[in-house]
C-alpha positions as CSV (number, residue, x, y, z in Angstrom):
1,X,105.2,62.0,99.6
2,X,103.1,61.5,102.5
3,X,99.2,60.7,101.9
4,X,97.8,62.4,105.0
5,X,96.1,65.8,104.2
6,X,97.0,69.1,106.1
7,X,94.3,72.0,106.7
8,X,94.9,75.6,105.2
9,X,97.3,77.8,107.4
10,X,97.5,81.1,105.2
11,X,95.3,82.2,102.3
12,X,96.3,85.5,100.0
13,X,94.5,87.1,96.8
14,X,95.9,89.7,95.1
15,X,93.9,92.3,92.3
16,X,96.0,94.4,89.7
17,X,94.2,98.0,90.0
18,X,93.8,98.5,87.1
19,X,90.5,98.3,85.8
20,X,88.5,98.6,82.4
21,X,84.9,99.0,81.1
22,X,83.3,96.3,80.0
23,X,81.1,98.6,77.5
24,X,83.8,100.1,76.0
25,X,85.2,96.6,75.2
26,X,81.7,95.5,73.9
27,X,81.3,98.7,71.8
28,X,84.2,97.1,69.5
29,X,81.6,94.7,68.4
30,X,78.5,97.0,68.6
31,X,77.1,95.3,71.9
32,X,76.7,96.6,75.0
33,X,77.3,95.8,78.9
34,X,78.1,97.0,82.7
35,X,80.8,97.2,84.9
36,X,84.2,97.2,84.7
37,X,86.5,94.0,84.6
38,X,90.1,93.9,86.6
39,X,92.9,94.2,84.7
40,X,96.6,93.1,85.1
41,X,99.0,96.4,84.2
42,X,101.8,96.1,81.3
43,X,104.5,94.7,83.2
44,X,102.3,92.1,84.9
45,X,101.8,88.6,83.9
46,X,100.3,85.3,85.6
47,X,103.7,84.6,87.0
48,X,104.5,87.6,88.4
49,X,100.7,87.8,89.8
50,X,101.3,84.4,91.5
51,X,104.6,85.7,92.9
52,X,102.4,88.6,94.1
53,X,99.7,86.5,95.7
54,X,102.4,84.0,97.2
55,X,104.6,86.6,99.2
56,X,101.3,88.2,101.0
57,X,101.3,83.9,102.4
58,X,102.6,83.7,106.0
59,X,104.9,80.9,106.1
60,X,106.8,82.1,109.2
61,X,105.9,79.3,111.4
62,X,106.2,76.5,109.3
63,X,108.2,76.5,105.7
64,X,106.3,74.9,102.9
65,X,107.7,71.7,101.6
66,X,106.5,72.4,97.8
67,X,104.7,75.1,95.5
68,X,102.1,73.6,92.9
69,X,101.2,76.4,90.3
70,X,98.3,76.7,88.5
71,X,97.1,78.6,85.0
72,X,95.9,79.0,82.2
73,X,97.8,81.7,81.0
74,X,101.5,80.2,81.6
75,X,104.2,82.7,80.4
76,X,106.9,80.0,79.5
77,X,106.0,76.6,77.7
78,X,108.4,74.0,78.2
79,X,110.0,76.0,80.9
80,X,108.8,75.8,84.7
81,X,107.1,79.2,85.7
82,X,106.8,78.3,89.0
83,X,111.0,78.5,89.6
84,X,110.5,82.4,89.1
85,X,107.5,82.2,91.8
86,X,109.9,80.3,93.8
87,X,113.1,82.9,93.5
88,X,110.6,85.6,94.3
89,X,108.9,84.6,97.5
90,X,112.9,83.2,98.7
91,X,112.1,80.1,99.3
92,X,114.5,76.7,100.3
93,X,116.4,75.5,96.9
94,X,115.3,72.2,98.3
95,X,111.5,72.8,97.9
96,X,110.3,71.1,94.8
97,X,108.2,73.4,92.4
98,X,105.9,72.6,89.5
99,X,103.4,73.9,86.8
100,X,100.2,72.1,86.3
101,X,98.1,72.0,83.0
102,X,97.1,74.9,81.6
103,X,93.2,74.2,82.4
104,X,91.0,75.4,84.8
105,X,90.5,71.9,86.5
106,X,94.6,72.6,87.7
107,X,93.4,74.8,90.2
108,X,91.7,72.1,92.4
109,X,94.4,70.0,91.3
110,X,97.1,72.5,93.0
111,X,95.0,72.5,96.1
112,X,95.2,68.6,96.8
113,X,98.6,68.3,95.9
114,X,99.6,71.1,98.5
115,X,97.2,69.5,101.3
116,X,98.6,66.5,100.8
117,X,102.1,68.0,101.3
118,X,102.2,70.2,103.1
119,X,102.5,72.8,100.6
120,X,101.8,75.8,99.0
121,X,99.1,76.1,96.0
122,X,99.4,79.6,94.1
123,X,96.8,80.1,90.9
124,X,97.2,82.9,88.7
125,X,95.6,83.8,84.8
126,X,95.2,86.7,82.4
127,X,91.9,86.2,80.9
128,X,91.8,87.1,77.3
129,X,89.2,86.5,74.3
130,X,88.4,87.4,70.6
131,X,88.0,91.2,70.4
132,X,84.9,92.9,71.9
133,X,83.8,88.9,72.8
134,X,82.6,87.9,76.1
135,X,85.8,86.1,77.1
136,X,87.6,89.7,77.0
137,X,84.4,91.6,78.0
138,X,83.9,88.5,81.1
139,X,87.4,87.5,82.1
140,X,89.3,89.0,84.7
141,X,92.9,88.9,86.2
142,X,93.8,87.9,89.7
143,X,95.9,85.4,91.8
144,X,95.2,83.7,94.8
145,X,97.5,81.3,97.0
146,X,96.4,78.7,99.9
147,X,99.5,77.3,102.1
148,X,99.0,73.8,104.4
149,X,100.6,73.2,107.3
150,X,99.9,72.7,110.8
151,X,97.8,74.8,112.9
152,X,94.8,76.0,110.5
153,X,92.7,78.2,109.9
154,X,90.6,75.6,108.0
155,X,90.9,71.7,108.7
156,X,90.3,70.1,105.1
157,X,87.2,67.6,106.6
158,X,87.0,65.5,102.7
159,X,87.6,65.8,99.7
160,X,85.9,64.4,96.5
161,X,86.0,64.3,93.0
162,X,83.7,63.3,89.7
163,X,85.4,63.6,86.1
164,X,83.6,62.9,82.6
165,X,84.7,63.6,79.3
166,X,82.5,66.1,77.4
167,X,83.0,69.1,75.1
168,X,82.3,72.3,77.2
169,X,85.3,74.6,76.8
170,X,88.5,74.4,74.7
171,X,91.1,76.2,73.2
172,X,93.6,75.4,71.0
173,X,97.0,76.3,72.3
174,X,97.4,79.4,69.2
175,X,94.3,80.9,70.1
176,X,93.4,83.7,72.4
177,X,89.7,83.3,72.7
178,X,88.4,79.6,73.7
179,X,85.2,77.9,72.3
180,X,82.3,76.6,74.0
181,X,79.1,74.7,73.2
182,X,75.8,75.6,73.9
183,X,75.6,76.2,77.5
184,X,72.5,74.6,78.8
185,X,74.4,71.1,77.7
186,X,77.4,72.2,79.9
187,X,74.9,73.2,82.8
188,X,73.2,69.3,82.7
189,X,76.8,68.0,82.7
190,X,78.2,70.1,85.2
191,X,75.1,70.1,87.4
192,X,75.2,65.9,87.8
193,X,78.7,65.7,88.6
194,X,78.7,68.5,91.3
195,X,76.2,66.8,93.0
196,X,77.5,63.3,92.9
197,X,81.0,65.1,94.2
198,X,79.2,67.2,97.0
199,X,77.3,63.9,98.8
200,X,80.3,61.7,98.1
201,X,83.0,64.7,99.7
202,X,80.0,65.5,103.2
203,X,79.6,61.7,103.3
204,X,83.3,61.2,103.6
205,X,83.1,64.3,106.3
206,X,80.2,62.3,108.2
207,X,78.3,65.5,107.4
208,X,74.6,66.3,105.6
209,X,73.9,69.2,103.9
210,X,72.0,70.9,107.2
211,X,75.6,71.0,108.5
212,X,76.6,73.3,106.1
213,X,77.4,77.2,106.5
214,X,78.9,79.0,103.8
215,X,78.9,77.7,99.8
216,X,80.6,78.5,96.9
217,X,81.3,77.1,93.6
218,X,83.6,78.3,91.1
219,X,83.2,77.1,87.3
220,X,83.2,78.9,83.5
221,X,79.6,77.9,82.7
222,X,77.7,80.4,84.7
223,X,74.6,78.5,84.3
224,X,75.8,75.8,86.2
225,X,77.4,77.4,88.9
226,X,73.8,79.0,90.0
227,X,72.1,75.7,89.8
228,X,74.8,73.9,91.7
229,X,74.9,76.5,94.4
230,X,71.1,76.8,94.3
231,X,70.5,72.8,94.9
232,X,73.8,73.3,97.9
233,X,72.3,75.5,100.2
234,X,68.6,74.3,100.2
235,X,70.0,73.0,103.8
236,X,69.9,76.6,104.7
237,X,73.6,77.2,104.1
238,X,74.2,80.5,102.9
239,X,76.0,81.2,99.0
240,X,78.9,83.2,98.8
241,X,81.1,84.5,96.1
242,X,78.6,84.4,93.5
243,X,78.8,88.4,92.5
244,X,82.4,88.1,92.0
245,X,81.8,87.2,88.6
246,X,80.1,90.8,88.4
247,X,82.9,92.9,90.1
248,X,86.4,91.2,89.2
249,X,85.2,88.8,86.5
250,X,86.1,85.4,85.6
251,X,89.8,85.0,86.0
252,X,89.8,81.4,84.9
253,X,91.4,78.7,86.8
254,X,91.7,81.6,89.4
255,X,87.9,82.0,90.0
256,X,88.2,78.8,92.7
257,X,91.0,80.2,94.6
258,X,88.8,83.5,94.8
259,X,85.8,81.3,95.9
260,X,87.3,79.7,98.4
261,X,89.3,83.1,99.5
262,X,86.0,84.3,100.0
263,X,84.1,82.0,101.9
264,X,87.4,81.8,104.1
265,X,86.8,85.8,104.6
266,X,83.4,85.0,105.5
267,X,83.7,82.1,107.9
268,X,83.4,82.1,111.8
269,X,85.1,79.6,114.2
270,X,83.2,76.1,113.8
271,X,81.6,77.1,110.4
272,X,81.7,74.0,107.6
273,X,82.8,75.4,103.9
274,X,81.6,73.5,101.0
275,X,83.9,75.3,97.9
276,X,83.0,73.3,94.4
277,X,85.1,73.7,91.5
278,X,83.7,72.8,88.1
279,X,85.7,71.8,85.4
280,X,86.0,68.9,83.6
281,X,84.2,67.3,86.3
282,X,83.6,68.5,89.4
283,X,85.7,68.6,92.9
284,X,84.3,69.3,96.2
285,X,86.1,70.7,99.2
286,X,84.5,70.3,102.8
287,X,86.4,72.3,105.5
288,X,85.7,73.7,109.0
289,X,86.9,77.1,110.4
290,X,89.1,77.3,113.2
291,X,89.7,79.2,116.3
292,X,92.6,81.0,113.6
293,X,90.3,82.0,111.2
294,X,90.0,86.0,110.7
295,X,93.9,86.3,112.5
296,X,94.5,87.6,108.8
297,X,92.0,88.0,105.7
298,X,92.1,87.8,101.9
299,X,89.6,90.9,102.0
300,X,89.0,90.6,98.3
301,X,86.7,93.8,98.7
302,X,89.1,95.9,100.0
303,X,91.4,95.3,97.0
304,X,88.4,97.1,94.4
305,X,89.5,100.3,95.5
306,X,91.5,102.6,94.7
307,X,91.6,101.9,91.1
308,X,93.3,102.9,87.9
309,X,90.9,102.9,84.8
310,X,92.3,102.2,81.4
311,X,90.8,102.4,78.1
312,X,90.8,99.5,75.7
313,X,93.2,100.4,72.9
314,X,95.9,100.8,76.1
315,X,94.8,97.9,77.3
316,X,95.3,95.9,73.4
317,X,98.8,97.7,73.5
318,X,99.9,96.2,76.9
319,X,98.4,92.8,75.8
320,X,100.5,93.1,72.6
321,X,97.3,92.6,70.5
322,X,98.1,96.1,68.7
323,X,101.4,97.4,67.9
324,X,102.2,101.2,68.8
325,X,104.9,102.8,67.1
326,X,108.4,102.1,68.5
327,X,110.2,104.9,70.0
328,X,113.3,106.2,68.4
329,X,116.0,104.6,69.9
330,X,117.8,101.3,70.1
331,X,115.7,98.1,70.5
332,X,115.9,96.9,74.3
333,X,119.2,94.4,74.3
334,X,118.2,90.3,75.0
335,X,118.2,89.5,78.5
336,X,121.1,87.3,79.5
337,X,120.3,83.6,80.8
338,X,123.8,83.6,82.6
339,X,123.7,87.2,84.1
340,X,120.3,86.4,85.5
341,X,121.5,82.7,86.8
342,X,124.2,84.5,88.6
343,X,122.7,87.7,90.3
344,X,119.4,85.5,91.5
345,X,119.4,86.4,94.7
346,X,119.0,89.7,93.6
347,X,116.9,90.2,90.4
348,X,114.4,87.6,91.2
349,X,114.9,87.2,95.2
350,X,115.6,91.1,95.7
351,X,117.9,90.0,98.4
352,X,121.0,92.2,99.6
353,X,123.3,92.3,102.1
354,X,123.5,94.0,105.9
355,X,127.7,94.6,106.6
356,X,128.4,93.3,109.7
357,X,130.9,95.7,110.6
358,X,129.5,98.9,109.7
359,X,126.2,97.9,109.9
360,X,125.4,99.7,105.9
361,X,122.6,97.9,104.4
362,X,123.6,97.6,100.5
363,X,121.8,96.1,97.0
364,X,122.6,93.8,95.7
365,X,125.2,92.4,98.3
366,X,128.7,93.0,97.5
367,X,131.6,91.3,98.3
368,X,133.4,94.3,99.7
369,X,131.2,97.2,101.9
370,X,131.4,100.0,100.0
371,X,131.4,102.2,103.0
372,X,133.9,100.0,105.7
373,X,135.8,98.1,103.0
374,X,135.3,94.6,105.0
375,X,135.1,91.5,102.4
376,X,132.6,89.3,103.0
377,X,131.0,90.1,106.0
378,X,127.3,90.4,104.9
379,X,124.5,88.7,106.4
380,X,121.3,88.6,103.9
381,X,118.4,91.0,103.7
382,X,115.0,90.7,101.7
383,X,113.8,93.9,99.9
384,X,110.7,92.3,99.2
385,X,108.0,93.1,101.8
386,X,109.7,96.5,102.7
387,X,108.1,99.7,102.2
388,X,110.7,102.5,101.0
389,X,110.7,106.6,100.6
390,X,111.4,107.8,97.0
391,X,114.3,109.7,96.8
392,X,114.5,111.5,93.7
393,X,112.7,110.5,90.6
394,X,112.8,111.2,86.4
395,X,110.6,111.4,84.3
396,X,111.6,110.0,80.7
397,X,109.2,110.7,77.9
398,X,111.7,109.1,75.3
399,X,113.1,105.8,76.7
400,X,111.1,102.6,75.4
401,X,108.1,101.6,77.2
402,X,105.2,99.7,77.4
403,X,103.0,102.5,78.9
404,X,105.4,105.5,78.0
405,X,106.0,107.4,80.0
406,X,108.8,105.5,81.7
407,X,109.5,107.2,85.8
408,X,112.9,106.1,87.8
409,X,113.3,106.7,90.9
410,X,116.0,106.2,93.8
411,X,114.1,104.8,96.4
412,X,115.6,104.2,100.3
413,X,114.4,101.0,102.1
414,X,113.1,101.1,105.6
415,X,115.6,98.7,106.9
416,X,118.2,100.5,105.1
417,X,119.7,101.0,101.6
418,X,118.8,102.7,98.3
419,X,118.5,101.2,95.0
420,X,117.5,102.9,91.6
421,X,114.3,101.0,90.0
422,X,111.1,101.9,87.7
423,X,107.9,103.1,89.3
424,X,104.8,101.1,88.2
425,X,101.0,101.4,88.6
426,X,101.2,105.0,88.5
427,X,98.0,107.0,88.8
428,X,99.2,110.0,89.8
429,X,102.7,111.7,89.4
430,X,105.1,110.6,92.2
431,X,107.0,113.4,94.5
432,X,110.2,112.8,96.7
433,X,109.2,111.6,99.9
434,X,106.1,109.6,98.7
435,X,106.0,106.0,100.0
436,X,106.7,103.2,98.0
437,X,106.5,99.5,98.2
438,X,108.2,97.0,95.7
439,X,106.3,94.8,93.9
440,X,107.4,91.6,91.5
441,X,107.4,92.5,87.5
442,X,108.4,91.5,84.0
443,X,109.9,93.7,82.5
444,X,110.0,93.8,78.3
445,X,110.9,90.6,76.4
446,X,112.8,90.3,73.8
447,X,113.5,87.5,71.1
448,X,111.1,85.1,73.3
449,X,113.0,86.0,76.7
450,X,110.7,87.5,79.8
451,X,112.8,89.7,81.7
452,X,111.7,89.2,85.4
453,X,112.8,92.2,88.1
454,X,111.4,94.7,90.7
455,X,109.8,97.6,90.8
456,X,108.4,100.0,93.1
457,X,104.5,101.2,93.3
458,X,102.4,103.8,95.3
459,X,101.1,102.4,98.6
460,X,97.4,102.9,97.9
């Protein structure tokens, strides 16, 4: 693997829309507090976020040669979640994929590994906690993805890294809610090795702090996070990202990819970014914008509205925390390792087929055109990315769902063909002729087995 680090071509973020009071959550416990927190909906998990955040990447001009994956939250153990991220956005079956720890310090970990492959780094996590706690009230559920290449938007200037051994955060792998110590002992800790990362990272740059623009610094002990950016930007560089803590949350190994996300959205040709991850240690970033930078934006603000609220009990039902009473009809059947192995292309790559006689665009790709009869004359076409029309649509107030109640709809691409799939992130009822795009979900699961397909949501 080659050694020589590449800047960052493409940067995405993407929010659920979902969104829930943070008092209502603290009422459970007889506390109280502001704002709302965002929320993943109850077909959405850290992998299909990350497969979110990863197809909104442009990688037209130059194909990643890996995907590093980083969370928390993972949905498989002892499986690769990233090979679902990897059918989804449709990429090469020769690009190597893989999960990192489940920690937050995996996040900066993704990022090196991608720069230093010319990669793609994609960071996803629900954040959970004990009930009415400040994990649940705090967290917050996002994805973000960075790919490397040529031609940046950001050159990666340095990088540098500090790592100690000390008890901050944990969690033990049956838990929901993690632990921490007393948080002015995390803030000395935290506070040292940031610094001795920051001088180490601008002296491999050849830079001071005066040279400095934009700062951020992402972490889980909020104390330290406002010293460390306090004691970065007395060179007159300016802080940024600090209130997203306030308006999304803390979405865990996440909240650095939103950092740096955001001082990317802020930056102007020539500006140096110092981004500072805390975790375990410390790692420090040092970049400089481009001429590129602004072509496309992460525009993390932009994705706060429209929102869906949703109270907590839903919210404890889609997090299967509390059990709601099963509807009356036959338990959803297993999902079938070989079925899915076979249709890929489809169920996880949404991929169909254009007939190259007739021209009829059909999902997923037949052998024989159902409308010409010609046998294998198909060339391949991506659903994903499309917007479509809704056709028709039901309603079904019986089937088994999540969120009840369940809407299908026969939907027509805009390049062509009509498939039937479930409507998601509803927040107002659908009608025929209402635009659509398709968006990466699992589905139930059943004896330990996430069923991974798309759906189709309102364009907001």
């Amino acid at each position: 693997m080659p050694t020589e680090q590449h800047g960052i071509t493409s940067y995405a973020v993407y929010l659920p829309r979902f969104r829930l009071s943070r008092g209502e959550i603290a009422s459970a416990i007889g506390a109280r507090a502001d704002g709302t927190r965002v929320v993943a909906g109850h077909d959405q998990d850290a992998t299909s976020l990350a497969a979110e955040a990863a197809a909104r990447l442009d990688i037209t001009t130059a194909a990643p040669r890996s995907l590093w994956y980083s969370t928390t939250s993972p949905a498989y153990l002892e499986k690769t979640n990233a090979t679902a991220i990897h059918a989804a956005v449709g990429l090469d079956e020769e690009i190597p994929v893989y999960d990192l720890g489940a920690n937050a310090r995996s996040a900066p970990a993704a990022l090196l590994s991608a720069s230093m492959s010319r990669g793609v780094a994609v960071m996803a996590d629900l954040r959970q906690g004990d009930a009415g706690g400040s994990d649940e009230r705090d967290g917050g559920d996002a994805a973000a993805a960075f790919a490397f290449g040529p031609q940046p938007v950001a050159e990666l200037l340095a990088t540098a890294s500090t790592t100690g051994e000390f008890l901050d955060r944990w969690r033990l792998p049956t838990e929901v809610g993690a632990h921490v110590w007393e948080e002015r002992f995390g803030q000395g800790e935290y506070e040292s090795a940031g610094l001795r990362a920051v001088t180490l990272a601008l002296s491999r740059a050849g830079l001071t702090q005066q040279d400095v623009t934009l700062v951020g610094v992402a972490g889980p002990n909020a104390r330290a996070t406002r010293s460390l950016t306090a004691a970065c930007t007395k060179g007159g560089a300016r802080a940024v990202g600090a209130d997203l803590l306030s308006l999304v949350g803390n979405c865990g190994s996440t909240q650095f990819g939103l950092v740096l996300a955001e001082l990317l959205d802020h930056a102007r040709p020539g500006d140096v970014l110092l981004c500072v991850s805390l975790a375990d240690g410390a790692d420090a970033f040092v970049l400089r914008a481009t001429e590129r930078i602004g072509a496309k934006r992460a525009d993390i603000r932009g994705q706060l509205e429209p929102s869906i609220p949703v109270d907590y009990p839903k919210y404890l039902v889609w997090r299967g925390r509390v059990a709601r009473e099963a509807p009356r009809r036959p338990d959803p059947q297993r999902p079938s390792a070989p079925f899915a192995r076979r249709n890929e292309p489809f169920k996880f790559g949404f991929r169909g087929g254009r007939c190259l006689n007739c021209g009829r665009v059909q999902f997923p790709r037949p052998r024989v055109c159902y409308h010409c009869h010609a046998i294998d004359q198909f060339e391949v076409v991506r659903g994903a990315g499309q917007r479509a029309t809704i056709v028709t649509f039901t309603v079904d107030r019986l089937a088994f769902s999540p969120s009840p109640p369940l809407r299908s709809a026969v939907i027509e691409l805009e390049q062509g063909g009509r498939i039937q799939c479930e409507l998601t992130d509803i927040a107002e009822e659908p009608h025929v002729g209402d635009t659509v795009e398709m968006t990466f979900r699992r589905a139930v699961s059943v004896e330990t087995i996430h069923n991974y397909l798309w759906k189709a949501r309102p364009v907001y």
